[in-house]
N, C-alpha and C positions, 0 to 999 in steps of 0.2 A: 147680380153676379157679373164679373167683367166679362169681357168677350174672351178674352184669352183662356178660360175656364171651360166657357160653355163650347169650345171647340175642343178643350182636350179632355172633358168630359164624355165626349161621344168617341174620340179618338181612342180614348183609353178602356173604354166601353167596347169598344171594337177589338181592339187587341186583346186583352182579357178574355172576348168569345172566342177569337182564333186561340188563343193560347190552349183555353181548359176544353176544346171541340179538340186541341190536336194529341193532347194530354190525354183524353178520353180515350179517344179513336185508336192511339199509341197499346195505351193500359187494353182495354178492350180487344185489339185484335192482335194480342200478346202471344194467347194459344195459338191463333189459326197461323200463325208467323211459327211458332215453333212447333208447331206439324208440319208445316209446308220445309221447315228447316229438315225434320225429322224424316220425315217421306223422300225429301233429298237424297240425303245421307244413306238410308236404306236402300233405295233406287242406287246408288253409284257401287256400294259395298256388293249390290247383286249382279251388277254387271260386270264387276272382275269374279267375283266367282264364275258367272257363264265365261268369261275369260278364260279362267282357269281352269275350268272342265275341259272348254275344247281345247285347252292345251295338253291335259292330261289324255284327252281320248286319241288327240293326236300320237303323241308318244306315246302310246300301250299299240294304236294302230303300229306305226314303224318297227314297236320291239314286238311285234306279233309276227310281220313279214320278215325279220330279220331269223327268229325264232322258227318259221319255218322252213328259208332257207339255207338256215344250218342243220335245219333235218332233213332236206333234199340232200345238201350235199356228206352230211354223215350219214344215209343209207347207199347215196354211189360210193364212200370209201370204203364200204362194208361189205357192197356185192363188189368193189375189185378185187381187196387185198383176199376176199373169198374165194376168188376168181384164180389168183397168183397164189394160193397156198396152195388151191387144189391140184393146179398143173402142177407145182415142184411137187406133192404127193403123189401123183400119178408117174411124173420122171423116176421119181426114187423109188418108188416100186415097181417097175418095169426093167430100172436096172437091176434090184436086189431080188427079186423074182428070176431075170436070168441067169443071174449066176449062181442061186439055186440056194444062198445063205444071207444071213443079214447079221451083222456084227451087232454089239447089243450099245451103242453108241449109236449108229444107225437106227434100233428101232426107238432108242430113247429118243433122240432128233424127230420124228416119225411122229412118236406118241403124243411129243408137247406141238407138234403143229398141228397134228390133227383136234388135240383137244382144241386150239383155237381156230380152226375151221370149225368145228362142231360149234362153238361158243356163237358164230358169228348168223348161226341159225342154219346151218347143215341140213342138204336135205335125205341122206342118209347115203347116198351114193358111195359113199368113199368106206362106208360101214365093214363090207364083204371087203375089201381091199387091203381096209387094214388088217381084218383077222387072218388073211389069207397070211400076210405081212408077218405080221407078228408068230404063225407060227413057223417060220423057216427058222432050220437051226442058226445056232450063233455062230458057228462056223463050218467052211468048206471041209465037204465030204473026200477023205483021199481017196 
């Protein structure tokens, strides 16, 4: 056999193991490549959802505080304007009380703001005032 043979005989011997070891090796550790791919992908896909929870739990947090501070301040608009309808109920009965009649425009004014004092959770105070109210005649005694 010439020399030139018997060198690439063994060369090419060589190469053909590397080749069909990496062919093998390739085929063979196919699965564990595409789990490792797989478990990847799974792993990144769960970490924007953990992403996304604490985003979400953030925002339900701030619309919670927000939600309660418009219930702080919708129960002080509640106890004021409560506050400001009782005093005008008390002036206009003090006046119509003095003068000893109440025109029936006066008690109808009277009636609808007490009904919304009453509404705003009345704690009955104004109850006796107004029936007192309501019974003065509709008009001055000659």
């Amino acid at each position: 056999m010439p020399i030139w043979a018997q060198i690439l005989v063994p060369v090419l011997t060589a190469v053909a193991t590397l080749v069909a070891t990496s062919v093998t090796t390739y085929i063979l550790n196919g699965p564990k490549r595409r789990r490792e791919e797989r478990e990847a992908e799974i792993k990144a896909l769960l970490d924007k959802i953990d992403t996304l929870s604490n985003n979400i739990d953030e925002r339900f947090s701030r619309a919670q505080d927000n939600t309660n501070a418009l219930k702080a301040d919708t129960k002080l608009l509640k106890t004021g304007l409560q506050a400001i309808i009782k005093n005008d109920l008390k002036i206009r009965y003090e006046h119509w009380i003095t003068e000893g009649y109440a025109p029936l425009d006066a008690k109808e004014d009277l009636e609808r703001m007490y009904t919304v004092y009453h509404s705003l959770g009345a704690n009955g105070v104004m109850d006796g005032m107004r029936k007192e109210f309501m019974e003065l005649p509709a008009e001055r005694k000659k």
